[in-house]
DRENGU-436430 format. One record per residue (C-alpha): residue number from 0; x, y, z. Coordinates in steps of 0.2 Angstrom, whole numbers, plus 5000, padded with zeros to 4 digits. Example, Ala and Ser with C-alpha at 12.3 -4.5 7.8 and 13.67 -1.06 7.14 Angstrom:
resi_east_north_up
0_5062_4978_5039;
1_5068_4995_5036;
//
This chain:
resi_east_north_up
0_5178_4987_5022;
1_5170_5005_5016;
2_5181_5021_5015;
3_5170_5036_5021;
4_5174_5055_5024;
5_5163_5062_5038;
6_5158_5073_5026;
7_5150_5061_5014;
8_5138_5053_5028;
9_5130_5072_5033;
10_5113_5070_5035;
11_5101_5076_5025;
12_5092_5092_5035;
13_5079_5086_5046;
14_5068_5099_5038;
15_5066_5091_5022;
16_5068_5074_5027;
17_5052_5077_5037;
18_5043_5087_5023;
19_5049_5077_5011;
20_5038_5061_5019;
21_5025_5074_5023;
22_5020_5079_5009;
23_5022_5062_4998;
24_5011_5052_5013;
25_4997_5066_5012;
26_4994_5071_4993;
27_4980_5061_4989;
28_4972_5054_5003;
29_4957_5068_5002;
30_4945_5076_4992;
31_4941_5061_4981;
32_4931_5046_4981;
33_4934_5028_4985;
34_4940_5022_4969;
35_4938_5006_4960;
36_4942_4991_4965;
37_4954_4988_4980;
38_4952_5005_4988;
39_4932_5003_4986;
40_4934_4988_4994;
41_4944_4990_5010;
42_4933_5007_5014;
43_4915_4995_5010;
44_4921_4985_5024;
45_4925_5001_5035;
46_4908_5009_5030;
47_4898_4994_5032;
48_4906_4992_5051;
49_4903_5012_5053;
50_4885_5008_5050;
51_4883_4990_5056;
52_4879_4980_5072;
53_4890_4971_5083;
54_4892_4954_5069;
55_4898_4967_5058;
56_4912_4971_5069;
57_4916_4953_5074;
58_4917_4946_5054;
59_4921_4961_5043;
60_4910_4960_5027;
61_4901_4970_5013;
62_4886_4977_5018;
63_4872_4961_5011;
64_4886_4949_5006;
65_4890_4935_5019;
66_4906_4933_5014;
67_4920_4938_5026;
68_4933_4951_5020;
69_4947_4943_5031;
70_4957_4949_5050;
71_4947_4963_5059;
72_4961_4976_5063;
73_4961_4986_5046;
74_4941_4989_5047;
75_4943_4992_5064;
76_4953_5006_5061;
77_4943_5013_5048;
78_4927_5013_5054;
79_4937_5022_5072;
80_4943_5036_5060;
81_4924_5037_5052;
82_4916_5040_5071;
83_4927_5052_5074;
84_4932_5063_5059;
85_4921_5058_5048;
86_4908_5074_5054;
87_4921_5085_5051;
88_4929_5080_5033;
89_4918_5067_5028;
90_4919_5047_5027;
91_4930_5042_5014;
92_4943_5056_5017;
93_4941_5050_5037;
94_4945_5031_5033;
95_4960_5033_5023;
96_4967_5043_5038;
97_4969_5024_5040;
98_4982_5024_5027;
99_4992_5039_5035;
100_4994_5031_5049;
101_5000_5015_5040;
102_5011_5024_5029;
103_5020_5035_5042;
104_5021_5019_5055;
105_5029_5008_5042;
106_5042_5024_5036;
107_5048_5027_5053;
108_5050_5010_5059;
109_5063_5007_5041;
110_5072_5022_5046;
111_5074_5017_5063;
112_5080_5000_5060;
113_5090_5005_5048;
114_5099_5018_5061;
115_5101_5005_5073;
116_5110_4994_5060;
117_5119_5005_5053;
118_5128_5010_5072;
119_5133_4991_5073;
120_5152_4989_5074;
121_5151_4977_5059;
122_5146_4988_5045;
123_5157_5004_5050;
124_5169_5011_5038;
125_5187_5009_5040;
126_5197_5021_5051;
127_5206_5035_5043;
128_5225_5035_5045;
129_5224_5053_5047;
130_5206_5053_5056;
131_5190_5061_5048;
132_5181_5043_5046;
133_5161_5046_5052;
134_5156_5043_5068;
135_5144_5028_5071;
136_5129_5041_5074;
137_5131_5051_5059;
138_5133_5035_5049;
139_5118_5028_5057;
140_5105_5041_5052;
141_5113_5045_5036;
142_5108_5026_5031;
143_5092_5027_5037;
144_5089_5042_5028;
145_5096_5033_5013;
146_5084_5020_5016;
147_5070_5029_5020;
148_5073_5040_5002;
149_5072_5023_4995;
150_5056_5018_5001;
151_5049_5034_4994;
152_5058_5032_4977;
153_5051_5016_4975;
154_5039_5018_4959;
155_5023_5006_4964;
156_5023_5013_4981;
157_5014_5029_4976;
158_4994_5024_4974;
159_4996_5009_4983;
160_5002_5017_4998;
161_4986_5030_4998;
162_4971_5015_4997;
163_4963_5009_5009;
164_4967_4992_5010;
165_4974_4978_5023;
166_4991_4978_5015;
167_4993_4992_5023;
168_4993_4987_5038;
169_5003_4974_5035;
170_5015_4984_5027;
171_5015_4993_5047;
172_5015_4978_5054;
173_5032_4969_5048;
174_5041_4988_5046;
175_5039_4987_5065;
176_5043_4967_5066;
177_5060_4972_5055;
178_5061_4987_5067;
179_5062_4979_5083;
180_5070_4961_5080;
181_5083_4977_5078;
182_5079_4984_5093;
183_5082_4969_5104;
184_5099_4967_5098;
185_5102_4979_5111;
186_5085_4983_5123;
187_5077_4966_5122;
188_5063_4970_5134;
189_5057_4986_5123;
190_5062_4974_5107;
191_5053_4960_5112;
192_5037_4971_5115;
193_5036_4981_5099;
194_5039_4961_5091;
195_5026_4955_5098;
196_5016_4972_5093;
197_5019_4968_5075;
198_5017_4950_5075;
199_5000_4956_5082;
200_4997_4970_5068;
201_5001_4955_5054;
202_4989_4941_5061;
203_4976_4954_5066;
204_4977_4962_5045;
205_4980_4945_5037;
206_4976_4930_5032;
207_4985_4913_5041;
208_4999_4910_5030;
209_5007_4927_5030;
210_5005_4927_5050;
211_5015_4912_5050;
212_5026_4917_5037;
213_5032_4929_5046;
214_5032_4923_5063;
215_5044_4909_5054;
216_5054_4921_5045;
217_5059_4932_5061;
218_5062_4916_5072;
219_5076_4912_5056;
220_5082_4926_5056;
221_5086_4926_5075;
222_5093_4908_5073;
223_5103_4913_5057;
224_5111_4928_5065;
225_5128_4930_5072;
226_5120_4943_5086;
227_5110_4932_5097;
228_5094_4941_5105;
229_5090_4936_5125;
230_5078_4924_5131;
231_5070_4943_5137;
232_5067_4948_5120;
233_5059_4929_5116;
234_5047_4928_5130;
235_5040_4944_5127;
236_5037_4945_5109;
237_5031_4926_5112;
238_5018_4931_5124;
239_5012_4947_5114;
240_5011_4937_5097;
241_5001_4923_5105;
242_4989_4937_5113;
243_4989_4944_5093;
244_4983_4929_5086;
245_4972_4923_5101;
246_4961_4941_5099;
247_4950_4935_5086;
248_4942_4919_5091;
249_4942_4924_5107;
250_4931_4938_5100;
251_4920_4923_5090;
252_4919_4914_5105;
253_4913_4930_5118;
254_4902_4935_5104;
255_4894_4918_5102;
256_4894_4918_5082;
257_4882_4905_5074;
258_4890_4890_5066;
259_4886_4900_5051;
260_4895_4914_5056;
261_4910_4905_5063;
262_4913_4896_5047;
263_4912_4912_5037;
264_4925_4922_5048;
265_4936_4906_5050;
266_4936_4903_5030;
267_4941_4921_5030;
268_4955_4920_5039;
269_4961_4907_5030;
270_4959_4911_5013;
271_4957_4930_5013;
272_4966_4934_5000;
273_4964_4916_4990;
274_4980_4906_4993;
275_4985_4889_4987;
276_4995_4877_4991;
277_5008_4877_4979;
278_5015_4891_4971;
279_5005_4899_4957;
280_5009_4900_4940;
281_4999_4916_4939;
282_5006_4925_4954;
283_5026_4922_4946;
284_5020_4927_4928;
285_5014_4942_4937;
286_5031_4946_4947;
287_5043_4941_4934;
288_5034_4957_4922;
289_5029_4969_4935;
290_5041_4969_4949;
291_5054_4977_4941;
292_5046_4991_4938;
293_5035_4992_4952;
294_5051_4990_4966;
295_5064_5002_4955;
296_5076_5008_4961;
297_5075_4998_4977;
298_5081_4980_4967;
299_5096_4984_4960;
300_5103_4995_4974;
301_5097_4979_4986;
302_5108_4967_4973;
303_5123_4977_4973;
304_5122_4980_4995;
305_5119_4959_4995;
306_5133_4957_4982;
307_5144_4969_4994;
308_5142_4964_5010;
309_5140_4945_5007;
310_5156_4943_5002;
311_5164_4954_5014;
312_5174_4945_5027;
313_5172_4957_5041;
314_5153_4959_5041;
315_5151_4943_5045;
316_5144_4938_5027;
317_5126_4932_5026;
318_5125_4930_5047;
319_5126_4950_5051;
320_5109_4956_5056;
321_5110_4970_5042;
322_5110_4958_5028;
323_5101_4941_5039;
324_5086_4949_5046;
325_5078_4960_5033;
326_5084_4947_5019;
327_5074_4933_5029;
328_5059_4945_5030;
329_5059_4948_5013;
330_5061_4930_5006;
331_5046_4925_5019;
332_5036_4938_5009;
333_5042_4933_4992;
334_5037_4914_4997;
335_5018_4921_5002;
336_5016_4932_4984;
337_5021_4917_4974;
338_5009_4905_4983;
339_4994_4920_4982;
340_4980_4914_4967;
341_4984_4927_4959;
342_4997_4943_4966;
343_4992_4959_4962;
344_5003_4975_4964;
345_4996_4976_4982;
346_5003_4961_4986;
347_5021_4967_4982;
348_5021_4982_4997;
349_5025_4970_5009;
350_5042_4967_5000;
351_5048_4982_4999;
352_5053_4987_5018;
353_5065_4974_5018;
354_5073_4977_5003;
355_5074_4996_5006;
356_5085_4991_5023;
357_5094_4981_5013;
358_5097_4992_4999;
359_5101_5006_5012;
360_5118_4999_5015;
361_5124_4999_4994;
362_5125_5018_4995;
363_5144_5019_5004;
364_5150_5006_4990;
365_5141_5013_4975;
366_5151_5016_4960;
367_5151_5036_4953;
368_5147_5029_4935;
369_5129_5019_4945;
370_5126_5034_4953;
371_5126_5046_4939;
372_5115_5033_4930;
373_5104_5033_4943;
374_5103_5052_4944;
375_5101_5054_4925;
376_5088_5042_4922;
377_5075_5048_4937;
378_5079_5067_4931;
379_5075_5061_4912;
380_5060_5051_4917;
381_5050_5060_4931;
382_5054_5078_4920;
383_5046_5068_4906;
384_5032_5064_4916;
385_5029_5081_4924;
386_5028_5089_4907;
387_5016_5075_4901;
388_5004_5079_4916;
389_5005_5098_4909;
390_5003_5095_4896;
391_4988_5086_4896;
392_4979_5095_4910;
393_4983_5110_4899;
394_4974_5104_4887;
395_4958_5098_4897;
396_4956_5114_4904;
397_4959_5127_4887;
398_4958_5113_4873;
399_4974_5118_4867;
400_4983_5105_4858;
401_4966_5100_4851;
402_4973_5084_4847;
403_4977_5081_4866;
404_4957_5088_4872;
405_4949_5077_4856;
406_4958_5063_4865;
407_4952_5068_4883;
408_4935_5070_4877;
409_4934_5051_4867;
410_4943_5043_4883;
411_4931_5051_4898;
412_4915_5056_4888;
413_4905_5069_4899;
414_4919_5074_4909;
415_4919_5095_4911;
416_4935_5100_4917;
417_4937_5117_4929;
418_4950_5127_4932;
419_4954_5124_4951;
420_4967_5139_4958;
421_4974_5129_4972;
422_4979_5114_4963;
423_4987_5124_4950;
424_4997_5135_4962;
425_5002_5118_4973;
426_5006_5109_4956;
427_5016_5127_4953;
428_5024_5124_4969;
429_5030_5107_4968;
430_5035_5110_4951;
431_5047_5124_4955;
432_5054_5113_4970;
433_5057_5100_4960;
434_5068_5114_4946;
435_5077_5118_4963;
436_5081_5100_4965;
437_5089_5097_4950;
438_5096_5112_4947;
439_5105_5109_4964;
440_5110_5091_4958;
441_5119_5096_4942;
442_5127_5113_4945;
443_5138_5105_4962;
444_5146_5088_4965;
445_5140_5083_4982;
446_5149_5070_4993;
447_5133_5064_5003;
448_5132_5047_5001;
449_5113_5049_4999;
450_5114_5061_4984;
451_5109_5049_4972;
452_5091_5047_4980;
453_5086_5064_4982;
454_5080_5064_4963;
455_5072_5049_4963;
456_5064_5051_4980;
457_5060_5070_4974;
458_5055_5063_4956;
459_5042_5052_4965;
460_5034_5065_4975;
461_5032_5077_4960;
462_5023_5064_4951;
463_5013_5058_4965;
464_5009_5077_4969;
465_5006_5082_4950;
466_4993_5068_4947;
467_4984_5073_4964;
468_4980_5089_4961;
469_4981_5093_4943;
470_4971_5076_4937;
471_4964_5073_4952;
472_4947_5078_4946;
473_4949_5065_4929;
474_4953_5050_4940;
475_4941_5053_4951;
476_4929_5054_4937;
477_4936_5040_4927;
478_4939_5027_4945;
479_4922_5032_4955;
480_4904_5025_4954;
481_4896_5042_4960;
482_4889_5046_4945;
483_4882_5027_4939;
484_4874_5026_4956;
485_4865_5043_4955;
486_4859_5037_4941;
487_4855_5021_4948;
488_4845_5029_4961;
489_4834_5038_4948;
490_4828_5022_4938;
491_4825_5009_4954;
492_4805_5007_4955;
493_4798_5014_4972;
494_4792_5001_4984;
495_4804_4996_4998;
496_4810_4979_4989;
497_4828_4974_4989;
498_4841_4972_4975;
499_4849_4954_4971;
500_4868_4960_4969;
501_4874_4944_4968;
502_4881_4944_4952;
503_4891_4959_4954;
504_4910_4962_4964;
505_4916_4966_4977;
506_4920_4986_4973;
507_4903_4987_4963;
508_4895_4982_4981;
509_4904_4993_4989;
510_4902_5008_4982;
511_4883_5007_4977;
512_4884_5002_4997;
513_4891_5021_5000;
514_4881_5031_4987;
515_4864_5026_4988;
516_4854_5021_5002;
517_4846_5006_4990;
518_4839_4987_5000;
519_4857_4979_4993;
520_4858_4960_4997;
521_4864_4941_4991;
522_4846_4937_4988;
523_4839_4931_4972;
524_4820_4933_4980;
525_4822_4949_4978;
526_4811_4958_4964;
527_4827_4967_4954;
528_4844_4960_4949;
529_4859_4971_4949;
530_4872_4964_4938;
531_4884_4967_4925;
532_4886_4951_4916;
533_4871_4948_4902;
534_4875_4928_4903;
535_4874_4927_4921;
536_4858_4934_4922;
537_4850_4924_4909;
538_4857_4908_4918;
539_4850_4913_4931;
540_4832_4916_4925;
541_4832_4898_4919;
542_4838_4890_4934;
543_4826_4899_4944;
544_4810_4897_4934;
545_4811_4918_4932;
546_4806_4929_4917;
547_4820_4945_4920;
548_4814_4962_4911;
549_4828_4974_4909;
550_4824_4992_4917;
551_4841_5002_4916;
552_4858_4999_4907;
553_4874_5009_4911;
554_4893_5012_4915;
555_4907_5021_4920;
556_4914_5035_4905;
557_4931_5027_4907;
558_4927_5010_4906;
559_4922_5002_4890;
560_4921_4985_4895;
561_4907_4986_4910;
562_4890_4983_4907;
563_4878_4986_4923;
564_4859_4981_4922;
565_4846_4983_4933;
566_4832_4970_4929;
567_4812_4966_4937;
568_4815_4949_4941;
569_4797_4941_4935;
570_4791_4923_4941;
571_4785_4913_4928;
//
């Protein structure tokens, strides 16, 4: 059992709870371009159905590639958001609205299952022989506020959370299946619906095998549980979930897709992002070095709730719903990274609403000595990293330390730095926020039991914010295509013909989709080639019988690697 003072589970102001959230979920998300590769991506699909036909709608894809980009509902979304803001703050900054919305679903869903757990009779902290013991409200939200500061500590969350990708949406999707196989513990009708509401969201954003993933991780949850849901709450999310995966072949089969078509959208769902069928070798190298990092400091508050509460007689051990049904969401979602190709750091958002949930319920049993560590390090770190970003915007904008600029310079060669006032005086804000924080921290002992977040969650909002304002204008240089394709534009040969990109990716596509208004398709009879490997070409050129003369040669600044040429493609 816990021992808790009301006066350790005080919520945290709603205020800055709210502004807190606010503030993380918007830096960002505007004034910048769709930046390579992932975020180029998700907003060619959205572009590309803004622009296109009905078949563009049915079978989400690049504008010119016939290759299917996966489930509908994220490209839906975007291209929604384009129609109707993108007149007032342009495209891009319109589609990742998409990502808003995402973001602040999936945060409020946590906190809200977390509360409702956290007011089950199981997990409450022993009475007081003298009285003063929380009540089960106070307990409730000051978990979930736990839980939500943990979701926004978490380190790999930050960029991620602000691209416009379908793991987004997926992230939304089982934040709101964890929220309400909560939620009809107790209402089973309303639970049921926002189930099957979620269940919908995750077939609708992903491929197959994560939609069953977790359609079989929330029915063992329910079975595993020692608090039964009603046959209400079954037949609803049944009925709902059914209708979520039903939507889009009904949709092939009322648009009448060709065989082609079909084939393309079917293979799409399937194997969009590229599964096998055993785990990959790739995808666990790839966890076992970069989720650490990527999930702190959800992981090892997660390992000391699991290691709490599982042994703990009266929560029931492993069978309480606080432990049982986010700890089954999350292995689902572990089991699907491992069996991914090859994960990526997108992958791992969907693991990290379970294990904030989880996590959440370490906080009334953490040690002082894990708390101050905790406390020191993000004060160290994200103080460290704040005065890095100073230093070196400092030095783009006066070139002072010239060592610093002269590093700039070689990195990102072209890029003219400009003093921007109200990035400066935001950065300034946030900056002096973030003194306040720690100030407030280390000059008072606190009893909240959330005290060790609020630097870590503050920590990743000042870095998040810094980076967005005052280096804003390097990374978009250094991650955008604006600049190749304007130059792009300048060299193509007048005449109406199309451009053969079928040698370049999918973020390459994309973006040259968005800045120029170029004839781009998958069609080697086309009188130019756009790629950017030599080898390829050449192969190519001999398969075909075709002579390839090379008009333009270019790159990115920040990228030393890529090689993009333009050819006349000349039959022998």
């Amino acid at each position: 059992m816990v021992k808790l003072t009301a006066a350790a589970t005080k919520s945290i102001p709603r205020i800055i709870i709210f502004a807190l959230t606010l503030i993380y979920g918007l830096a960002g998300l505007f004034f910048r371009d769709p930046w390579k590769n992932e975020d180029a991506i998700g907003f060619g699909g959205m572009w590309t159905l803004f622009r296109g036909n009905s078949l563009d709608w049915v079978v989400p894809h690049l504008a010119g590639r016939d290759i299917s980009l996966g489930t509908p509902l994220p490209y839906w979304i975007g291209a929604t958001l384009i129609e109707w803001f993108g007149p007032f703050i342009g495209a891009a900054n319109a589609a990742r609205l998409y990502s808003a919305i995402c973001f602040f679903s999936a945060a409020l869903a946590i906190w809200y299952a977390t509360y409702l757990l956290g007011r089950r009779r199981e997990v409450q902290p022993m009475a007081l022989a003298v009285g003063g013991q929380p009540d089960m409200k106070s307990y409730g939200m000051t978990l979930a506020d736990g839980a939500l500061l943990i979701f926004l500590a978490c380190v790999g969350l930050a960029q991620r959370a602000h691209e416009t990708t379908p793991m987004m949406a997926q992230l939304m999707g089982i934040s709101i299946v964890l929220y309400s196989t909560v939620r009809g513990l107790d209402k089973p009708w309303q639970g049921g619906l926002w189930t099957g509401l979620g269940i919908a969201i995750v077939a609708l954003s992903s491929n197959l095998t994560l939609s069953l993933i977790v359609v079989t991780s929330t029915i063992i949850a329910v079975i595993a549980s020692n608090a039964k849901l009603r046959f209400r709450w079954t037949l609803t999310s049944t009925v709902l979930g059914l209708i979520g995966f039903a939507i889009w072949p009904i949709i092939w089969y009322l648009a009448d897709l060709s065989p082609h078509w079909r084939h393309i959208a079917q293979e799409g769902w399937r194997n969009m992002p590229e599964m096998r069928a055993t785990p990959s070798v790739e995808s666990l190298g790839f966890l076992s070095v970069n989720f650490w990092a990527y999930a702190w400091p959800v992981w090892p508050l997660a390992i000391v709730s699991l290691a709490h509460w599982g042994r703990t007689k009266a929560s029931g051990t492993w069978r309480a719903p606080h432990l049982c049904i986010p700890l089954s969401l999350f292995i689902g979602s572990l089991i699907y990274v491992l069996f991914r190709s090859e994960a990526n750091e997108h992958d791992l958002l969907i693991l990290i609403p379970s294990l904030s949930i989880i996590a959440a319920f370490s906080l009334p049993v953490l040690k002082r000595s894990v708390i101050s560590f905790i406390d020191w390090f993000a004060m160290f770190s994200f103080t460290l990293i704040a005065l890095a970003i100073w230093i070196i915007w400092l030095a783009k904008v006066t070139g002072y330390p010239e060592t610093t600029a002269a590093n700039i310079a070689r990195l990102l060669p072209g890029f003219e730095s400009q003093f921007n006032l109200l990035a400066f005086v935001v950065a300034l804000a946030i900056t002096g926020v973030w003194i306040s924080v720690v100030r407030w921290r280390t000059s008072r002992a606190p009893k909240e039991i959330w005290r060790c977040l609020i630097i870590s969650a503050s920590g990743t909002t000042l870095m998040w914010v810094l980076l967005m304002t005052l280096w804003l204008p390097t990374i978009n240089y250094a991650k955008t295509y604006r600049l190749v394709s304007a130059r792009l534009v300048q060299v193509v040969p007048s005449g109406g013909g199309c451009i053969d990109t079928s040698n370049i990716g999918f973020a390459q596509l994309a973006s040259f989709s968005y800045f120029t208004k170029l004839n781009l398709r998958d069609d080697t009879n086309c009188p130019w080639m756009l790629t950017h490997s030599q080898s390829e070409a050449k192969a190519y050129a001999q398969l075909n019988n075709k002579k390839l003369s090379l008009l333009w040669e270019d790159r990115r600044a920040a990228d030393r690697d890529e090689r993009l040429r333009l050819y006349e493609v000349i039959p022998e």
